[in-house]
PDB file of N, CA, C, O and CB in Angstrom:
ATOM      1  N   UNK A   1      26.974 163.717  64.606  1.00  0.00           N
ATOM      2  CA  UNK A   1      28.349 163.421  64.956  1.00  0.00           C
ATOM      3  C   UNK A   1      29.149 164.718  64.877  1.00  0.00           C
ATOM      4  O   UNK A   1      29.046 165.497  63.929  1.00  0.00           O
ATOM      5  CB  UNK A   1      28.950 162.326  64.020  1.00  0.00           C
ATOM      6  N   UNK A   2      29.969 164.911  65.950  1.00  0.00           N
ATOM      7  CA  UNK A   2      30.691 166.500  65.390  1.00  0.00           C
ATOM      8  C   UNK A   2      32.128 165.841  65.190  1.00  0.00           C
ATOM      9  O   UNK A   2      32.505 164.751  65.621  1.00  0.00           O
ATOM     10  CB  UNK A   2      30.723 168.143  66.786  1.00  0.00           C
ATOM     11  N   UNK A   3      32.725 166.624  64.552  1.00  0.00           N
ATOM     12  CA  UNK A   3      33.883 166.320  63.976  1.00  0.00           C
ATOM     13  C   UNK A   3      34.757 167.432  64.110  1.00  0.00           C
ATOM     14  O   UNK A   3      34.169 168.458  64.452  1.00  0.00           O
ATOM     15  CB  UNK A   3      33.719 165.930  62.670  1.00  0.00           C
ATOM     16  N   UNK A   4      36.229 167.561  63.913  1.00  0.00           N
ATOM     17  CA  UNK A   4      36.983 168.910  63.684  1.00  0.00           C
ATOM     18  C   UNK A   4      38.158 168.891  62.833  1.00  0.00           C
ATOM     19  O   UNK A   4      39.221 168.272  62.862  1.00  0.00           O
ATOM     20  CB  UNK A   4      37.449 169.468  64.946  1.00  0.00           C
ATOM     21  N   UNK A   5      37.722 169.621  62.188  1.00  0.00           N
ATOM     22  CA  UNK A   5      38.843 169.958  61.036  1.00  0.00           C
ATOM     23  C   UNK A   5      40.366 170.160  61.583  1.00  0.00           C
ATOM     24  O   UNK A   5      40.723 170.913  62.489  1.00  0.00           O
ATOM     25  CB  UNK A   5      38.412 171.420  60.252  1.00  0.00           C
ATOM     26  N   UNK A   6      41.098 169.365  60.862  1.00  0.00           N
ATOM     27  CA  UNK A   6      42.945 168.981  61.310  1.00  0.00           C
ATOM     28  C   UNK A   6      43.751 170.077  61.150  1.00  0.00           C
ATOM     29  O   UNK A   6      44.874 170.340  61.579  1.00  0.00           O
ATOM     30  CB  UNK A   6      43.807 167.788  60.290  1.00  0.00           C
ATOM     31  N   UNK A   7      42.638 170.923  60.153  1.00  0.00           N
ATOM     32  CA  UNK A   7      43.794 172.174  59.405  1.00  0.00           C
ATOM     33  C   UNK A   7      42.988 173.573  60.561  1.00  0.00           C
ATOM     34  O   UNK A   7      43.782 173.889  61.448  1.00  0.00           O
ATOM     35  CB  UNK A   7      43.433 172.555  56.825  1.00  0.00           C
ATOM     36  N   UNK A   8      42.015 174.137  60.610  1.00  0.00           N
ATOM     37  CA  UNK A   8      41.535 175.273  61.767  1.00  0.00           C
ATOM     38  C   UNK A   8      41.060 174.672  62.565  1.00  0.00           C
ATOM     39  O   UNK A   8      40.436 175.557  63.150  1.00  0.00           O
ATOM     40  CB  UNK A   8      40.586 176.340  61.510  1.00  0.00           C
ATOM     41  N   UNK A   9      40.803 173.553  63.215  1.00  0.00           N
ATOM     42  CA  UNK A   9      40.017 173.683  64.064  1.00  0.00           C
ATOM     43  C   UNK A   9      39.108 173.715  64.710  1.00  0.00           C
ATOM     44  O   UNK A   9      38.928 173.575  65.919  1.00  0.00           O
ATOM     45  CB  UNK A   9      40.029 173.893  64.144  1.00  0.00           C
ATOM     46  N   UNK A  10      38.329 173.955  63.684  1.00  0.00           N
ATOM     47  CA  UNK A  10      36.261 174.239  63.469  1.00  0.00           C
ATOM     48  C   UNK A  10      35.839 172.849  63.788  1.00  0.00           C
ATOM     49  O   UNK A  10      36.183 171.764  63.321  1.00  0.00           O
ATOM     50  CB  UNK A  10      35.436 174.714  61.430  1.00  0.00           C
ATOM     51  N   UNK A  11      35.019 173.179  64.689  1.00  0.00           N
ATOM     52  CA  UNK A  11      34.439 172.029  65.586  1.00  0.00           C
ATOM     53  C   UNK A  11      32.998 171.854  64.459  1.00  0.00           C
ATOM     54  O   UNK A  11      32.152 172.719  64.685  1.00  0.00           O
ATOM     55  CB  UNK A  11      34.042 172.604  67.611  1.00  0.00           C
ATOM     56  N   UNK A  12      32.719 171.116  63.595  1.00  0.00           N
ATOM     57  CA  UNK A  12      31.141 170.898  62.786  1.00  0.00           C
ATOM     58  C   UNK A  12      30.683 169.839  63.390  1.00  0.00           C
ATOM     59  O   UNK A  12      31.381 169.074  64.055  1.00  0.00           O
ATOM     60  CB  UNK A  12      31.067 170.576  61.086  1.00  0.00           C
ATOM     61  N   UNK A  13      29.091 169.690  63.133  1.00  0.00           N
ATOM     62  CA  UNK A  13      28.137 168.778  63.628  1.00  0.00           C
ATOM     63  C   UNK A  13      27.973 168.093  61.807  1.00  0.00           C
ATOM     64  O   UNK A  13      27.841 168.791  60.802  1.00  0.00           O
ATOM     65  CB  UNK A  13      26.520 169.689  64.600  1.00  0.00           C
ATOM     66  N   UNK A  14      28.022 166.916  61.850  1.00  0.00           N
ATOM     67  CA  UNK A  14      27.527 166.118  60.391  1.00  0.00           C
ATOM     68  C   UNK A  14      27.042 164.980  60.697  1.00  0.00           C
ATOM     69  O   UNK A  14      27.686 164.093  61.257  1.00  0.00           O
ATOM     70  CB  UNK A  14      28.618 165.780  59.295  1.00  0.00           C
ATOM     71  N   UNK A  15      25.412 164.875  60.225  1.00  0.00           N
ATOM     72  CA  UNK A  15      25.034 163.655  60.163  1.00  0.00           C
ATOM     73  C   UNK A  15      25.609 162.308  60.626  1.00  0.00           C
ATOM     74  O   UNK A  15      26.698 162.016  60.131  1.00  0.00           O
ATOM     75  CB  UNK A  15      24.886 163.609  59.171  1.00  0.00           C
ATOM     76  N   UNK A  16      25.150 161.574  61.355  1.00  0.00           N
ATOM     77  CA  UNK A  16      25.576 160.750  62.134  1.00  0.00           C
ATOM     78  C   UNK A  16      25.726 159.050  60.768  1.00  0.00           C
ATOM     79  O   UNK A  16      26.575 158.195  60.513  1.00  0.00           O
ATOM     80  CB  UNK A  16      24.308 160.793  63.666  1.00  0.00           C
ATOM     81  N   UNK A  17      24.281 159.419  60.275  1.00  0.00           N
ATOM     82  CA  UNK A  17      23.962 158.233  59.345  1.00  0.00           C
ATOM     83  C   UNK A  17      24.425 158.808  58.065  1.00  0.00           C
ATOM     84  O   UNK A  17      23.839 158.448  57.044  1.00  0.00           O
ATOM     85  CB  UNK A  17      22.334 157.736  59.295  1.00  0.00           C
ATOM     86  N   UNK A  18      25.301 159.571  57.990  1.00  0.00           N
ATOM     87  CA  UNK A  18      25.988 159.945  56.314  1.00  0.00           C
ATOM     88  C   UNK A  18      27.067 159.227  55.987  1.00  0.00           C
ATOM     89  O   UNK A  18      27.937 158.908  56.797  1.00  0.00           O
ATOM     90  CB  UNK A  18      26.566 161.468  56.061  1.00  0.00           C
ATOM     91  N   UNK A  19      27.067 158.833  54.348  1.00  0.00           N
ATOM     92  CA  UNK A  19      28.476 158.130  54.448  1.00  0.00           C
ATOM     93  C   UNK A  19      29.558 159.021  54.584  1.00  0.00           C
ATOM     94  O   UNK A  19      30.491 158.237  54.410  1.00  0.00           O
ATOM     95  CB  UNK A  19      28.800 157.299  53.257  1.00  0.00           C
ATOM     96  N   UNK A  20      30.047 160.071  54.767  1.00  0.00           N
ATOM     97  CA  UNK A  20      31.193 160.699  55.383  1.00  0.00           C
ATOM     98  C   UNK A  20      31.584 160.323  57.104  1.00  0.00           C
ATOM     99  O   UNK A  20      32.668 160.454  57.673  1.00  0.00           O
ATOM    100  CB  UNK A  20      30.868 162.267  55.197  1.00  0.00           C
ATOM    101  N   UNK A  21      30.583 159.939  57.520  1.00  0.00           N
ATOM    102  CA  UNK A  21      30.132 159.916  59.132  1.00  0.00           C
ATOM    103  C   UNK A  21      30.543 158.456  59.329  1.00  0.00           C
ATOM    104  O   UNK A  21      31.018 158.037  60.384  1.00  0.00           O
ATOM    105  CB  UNK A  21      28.284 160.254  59.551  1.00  0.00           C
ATOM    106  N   UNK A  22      30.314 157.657  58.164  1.00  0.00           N
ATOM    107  CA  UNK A  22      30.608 156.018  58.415  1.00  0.00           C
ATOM    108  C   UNK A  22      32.330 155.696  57.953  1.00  0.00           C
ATOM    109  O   UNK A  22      33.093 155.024  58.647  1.00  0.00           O
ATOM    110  CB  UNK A  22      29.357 154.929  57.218  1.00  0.00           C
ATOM    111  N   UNK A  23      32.557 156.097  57.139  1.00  0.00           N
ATOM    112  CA  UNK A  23      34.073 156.538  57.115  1.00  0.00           C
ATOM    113  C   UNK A  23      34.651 157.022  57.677  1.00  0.00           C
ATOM    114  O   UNK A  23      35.703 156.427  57.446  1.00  0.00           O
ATOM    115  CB  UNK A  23      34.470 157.031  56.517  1.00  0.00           C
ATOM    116  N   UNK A  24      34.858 157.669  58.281  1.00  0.00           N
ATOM    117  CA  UNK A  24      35.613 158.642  59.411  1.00  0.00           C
ATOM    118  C   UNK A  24      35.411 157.349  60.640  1.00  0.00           C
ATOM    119  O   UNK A  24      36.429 156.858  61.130  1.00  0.00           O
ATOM    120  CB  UNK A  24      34.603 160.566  59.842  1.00  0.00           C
ATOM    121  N   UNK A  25      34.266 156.946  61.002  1.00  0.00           N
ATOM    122  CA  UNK A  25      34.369 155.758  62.380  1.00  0.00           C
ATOM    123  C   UNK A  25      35.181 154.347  61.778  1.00  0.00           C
ATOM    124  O   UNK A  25      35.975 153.933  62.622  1.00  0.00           O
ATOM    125  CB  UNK A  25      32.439 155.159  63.012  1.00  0.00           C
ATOM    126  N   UNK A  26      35.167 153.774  60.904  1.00  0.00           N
ATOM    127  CA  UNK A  26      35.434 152.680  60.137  1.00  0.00           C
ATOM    128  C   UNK A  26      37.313 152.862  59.754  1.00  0.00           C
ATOM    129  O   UNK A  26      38.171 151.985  59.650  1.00  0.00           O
ATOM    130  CB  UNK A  26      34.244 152.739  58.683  1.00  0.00           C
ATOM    131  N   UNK A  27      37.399 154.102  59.645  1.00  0.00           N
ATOM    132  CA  UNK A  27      38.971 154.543  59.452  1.00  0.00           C
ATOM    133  C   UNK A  27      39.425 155.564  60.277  1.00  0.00           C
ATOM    134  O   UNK A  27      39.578 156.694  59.811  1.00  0.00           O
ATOM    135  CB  UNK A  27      39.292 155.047  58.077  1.00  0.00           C
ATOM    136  N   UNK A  28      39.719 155.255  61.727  1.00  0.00           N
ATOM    137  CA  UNK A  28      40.027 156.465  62.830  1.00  0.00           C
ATOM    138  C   UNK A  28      41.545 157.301  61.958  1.00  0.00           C
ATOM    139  O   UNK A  28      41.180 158.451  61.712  1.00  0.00           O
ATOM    140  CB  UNK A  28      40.535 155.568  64.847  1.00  0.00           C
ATOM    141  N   UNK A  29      42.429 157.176  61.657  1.00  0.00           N
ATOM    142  CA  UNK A  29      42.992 157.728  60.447  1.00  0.00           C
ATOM    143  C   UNK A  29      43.171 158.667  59.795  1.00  0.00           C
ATOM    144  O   UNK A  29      44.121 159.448  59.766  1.00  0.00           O
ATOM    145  CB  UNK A  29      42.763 157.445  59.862  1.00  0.00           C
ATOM    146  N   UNK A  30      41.552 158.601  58.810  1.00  0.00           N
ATOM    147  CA  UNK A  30      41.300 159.284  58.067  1.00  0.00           C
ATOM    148  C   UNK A  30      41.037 160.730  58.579  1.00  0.00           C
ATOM    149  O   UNK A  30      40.767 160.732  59.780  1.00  0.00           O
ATOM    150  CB  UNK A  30      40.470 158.701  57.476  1.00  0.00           C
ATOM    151  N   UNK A  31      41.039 161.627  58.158  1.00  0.00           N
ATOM    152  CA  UNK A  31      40.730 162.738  58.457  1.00  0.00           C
ATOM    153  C   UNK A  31      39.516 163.761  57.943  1.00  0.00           C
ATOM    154  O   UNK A  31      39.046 163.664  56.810  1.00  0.00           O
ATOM    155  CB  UNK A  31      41.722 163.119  58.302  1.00  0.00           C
ATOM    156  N   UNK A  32      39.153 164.555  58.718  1.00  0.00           N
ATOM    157  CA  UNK A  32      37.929 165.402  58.140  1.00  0.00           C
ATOM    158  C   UNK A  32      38.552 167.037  58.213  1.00  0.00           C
ATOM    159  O   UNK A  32      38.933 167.872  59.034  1.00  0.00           O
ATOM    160  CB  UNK A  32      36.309 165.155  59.245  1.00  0.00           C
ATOM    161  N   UNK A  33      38.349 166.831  56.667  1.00  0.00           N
ATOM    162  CA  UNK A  33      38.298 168.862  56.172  1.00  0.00           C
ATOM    163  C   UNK A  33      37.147 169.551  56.191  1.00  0.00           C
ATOM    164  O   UNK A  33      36.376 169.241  55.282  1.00  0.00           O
ATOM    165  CB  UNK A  33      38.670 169.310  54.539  1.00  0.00           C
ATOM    166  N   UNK A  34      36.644 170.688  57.196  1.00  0.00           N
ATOM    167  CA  UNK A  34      35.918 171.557  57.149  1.00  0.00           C
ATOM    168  C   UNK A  34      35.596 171.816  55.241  1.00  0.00           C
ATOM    169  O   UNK A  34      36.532 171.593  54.473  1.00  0.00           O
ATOM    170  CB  UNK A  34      36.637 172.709  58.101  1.00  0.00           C
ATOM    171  N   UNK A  35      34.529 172.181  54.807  1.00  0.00           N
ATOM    172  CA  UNK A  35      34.267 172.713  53.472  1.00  0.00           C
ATOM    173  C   UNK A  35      35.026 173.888  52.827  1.00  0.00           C
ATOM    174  O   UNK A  35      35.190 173.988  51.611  1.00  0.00           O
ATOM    175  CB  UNK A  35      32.992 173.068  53.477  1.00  0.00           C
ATOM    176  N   UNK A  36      35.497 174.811  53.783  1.00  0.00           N
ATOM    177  CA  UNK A  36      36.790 176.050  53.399  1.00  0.00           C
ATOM    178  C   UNK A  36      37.785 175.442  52.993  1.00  0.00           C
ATOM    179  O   UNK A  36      38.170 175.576  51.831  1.00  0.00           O
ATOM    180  CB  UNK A  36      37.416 176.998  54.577  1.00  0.00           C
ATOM    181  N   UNK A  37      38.312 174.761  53.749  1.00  0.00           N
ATOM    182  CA  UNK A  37      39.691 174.052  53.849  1.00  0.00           C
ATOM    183  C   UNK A  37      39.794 172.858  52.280  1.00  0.00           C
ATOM    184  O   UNK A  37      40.626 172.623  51.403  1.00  0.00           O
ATOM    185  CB  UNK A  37      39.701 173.026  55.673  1.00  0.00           C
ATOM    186  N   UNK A  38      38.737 172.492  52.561  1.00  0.00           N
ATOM    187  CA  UNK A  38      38.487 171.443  51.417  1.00  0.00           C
ATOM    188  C   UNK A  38      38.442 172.292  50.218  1.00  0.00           C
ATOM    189  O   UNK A  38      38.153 171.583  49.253  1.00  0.00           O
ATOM    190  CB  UNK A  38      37.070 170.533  51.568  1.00  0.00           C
ATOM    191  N   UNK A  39      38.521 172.874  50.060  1.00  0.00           N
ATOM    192  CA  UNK A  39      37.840 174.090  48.924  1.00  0.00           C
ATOM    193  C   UNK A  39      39.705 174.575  48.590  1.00  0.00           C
ATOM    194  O   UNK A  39      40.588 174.193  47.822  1.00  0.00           O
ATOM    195  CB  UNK A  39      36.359 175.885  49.974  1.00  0.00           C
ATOM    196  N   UNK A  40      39.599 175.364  49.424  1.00  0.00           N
ATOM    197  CA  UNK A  40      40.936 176.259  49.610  1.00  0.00           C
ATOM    198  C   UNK A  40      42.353 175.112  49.590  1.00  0.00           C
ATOM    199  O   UNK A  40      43.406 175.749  49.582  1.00  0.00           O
ATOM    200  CB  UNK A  40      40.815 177.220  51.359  1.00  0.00           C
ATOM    201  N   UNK A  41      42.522 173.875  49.584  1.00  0.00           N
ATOM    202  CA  UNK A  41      43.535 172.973  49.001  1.00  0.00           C
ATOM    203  C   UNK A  41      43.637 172.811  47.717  1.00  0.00           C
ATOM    204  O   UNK A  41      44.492 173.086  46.875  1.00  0.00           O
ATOM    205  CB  UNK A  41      43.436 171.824  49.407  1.00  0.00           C
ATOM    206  N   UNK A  42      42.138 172.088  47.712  1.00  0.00           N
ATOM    207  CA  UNK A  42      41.541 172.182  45.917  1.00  0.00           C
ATOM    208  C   UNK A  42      42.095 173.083  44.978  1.00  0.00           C
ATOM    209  O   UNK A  42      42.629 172.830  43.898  1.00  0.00           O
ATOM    210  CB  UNK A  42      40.012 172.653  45.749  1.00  0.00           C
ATOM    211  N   UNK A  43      41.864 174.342  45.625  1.00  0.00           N
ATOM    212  CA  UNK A  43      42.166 175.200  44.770  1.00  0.00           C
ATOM    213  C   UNK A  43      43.890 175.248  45.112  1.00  0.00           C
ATOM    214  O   UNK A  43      44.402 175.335  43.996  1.00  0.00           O
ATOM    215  CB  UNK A  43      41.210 176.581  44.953  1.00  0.00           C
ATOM    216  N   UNK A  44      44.520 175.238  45.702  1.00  0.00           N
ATOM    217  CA  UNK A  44      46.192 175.298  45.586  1.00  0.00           C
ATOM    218  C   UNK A  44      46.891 173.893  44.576  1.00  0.00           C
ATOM    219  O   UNK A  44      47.877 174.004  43.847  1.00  0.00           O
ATOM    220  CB  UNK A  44      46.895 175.153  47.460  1.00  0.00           C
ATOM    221  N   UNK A  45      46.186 172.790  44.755  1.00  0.00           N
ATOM    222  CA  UNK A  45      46.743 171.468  44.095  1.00  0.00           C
ATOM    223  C   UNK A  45      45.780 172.106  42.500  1.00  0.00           C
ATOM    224  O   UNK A  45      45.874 171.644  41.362  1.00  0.00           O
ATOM    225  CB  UNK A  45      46.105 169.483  45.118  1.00  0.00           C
ATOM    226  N   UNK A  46      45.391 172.628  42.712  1.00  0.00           N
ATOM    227  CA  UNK A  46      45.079 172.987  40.613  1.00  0.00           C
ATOM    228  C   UNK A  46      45.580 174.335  40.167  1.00  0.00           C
ATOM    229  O   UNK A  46      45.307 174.864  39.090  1.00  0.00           O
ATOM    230  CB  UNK A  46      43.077 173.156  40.012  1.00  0.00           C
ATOM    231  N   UNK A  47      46.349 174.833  41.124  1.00  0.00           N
ATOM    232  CA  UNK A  47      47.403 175.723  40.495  1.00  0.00           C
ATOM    233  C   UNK A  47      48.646 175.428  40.456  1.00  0.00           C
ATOM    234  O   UNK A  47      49.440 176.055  39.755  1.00  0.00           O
ATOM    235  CB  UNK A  47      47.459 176.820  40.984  1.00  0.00           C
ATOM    236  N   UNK A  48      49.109 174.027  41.511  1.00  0.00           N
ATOM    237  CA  UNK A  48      50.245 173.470  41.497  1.00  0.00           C
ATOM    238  C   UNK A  48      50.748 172.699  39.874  1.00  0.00           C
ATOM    239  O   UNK A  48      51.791 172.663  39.221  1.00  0.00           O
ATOM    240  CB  UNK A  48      50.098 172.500  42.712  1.00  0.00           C
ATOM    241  N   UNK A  49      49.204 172.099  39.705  1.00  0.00           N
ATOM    242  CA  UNK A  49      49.195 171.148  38.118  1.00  0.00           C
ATOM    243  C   UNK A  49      49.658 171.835  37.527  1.00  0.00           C
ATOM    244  O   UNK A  49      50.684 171.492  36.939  1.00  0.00           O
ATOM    245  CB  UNK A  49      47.977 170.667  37.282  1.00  0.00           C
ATOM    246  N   UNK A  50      49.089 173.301  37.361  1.00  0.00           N
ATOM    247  CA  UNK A  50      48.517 174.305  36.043  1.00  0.00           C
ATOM    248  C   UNK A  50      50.372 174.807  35.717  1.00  0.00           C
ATOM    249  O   UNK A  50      51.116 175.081  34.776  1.00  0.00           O
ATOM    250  CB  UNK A  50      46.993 176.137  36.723  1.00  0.00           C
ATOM    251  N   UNK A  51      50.387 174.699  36.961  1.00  0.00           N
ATOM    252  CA  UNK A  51      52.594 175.421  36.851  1.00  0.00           C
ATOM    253  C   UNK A  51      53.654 174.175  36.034  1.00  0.00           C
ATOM    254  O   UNK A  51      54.605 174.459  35.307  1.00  0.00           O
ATOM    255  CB  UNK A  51      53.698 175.521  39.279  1.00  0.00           C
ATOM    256  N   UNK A  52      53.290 173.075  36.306  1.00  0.00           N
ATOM    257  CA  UNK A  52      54.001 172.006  35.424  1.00  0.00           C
ATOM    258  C   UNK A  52      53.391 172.123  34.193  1.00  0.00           C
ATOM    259  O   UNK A  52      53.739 171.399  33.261  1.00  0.00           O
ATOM    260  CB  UNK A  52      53.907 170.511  35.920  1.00  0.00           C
TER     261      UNK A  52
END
């Protein structure tokens, strides 16, 4: 299944039969983060905590 990340762009190929792959069809909605992006939020929302 290819998919593309909401935040760059990056067109990825992921398993068709993965549960990330069955979520994303089941919730048109939802959205898919490339692994950078997913990473690189992560890391801004635990420096956002760390400041309160």
């Amino acid at each position: 299944m290819r998919v593309k990340c909401v935040l760059c762009d990056n067109v990825e190929k992921i398993e068709s039969f993965s549960l990330e792959a069955k979520q994303l069809r089941k919730r048109r909605k939802q959205t898919y983060l490339c692994p950078n992006c997913y990473e690189r939020i992560g890391k801004q929302i635990v420096e956002k905590k760390s400041r309160n």
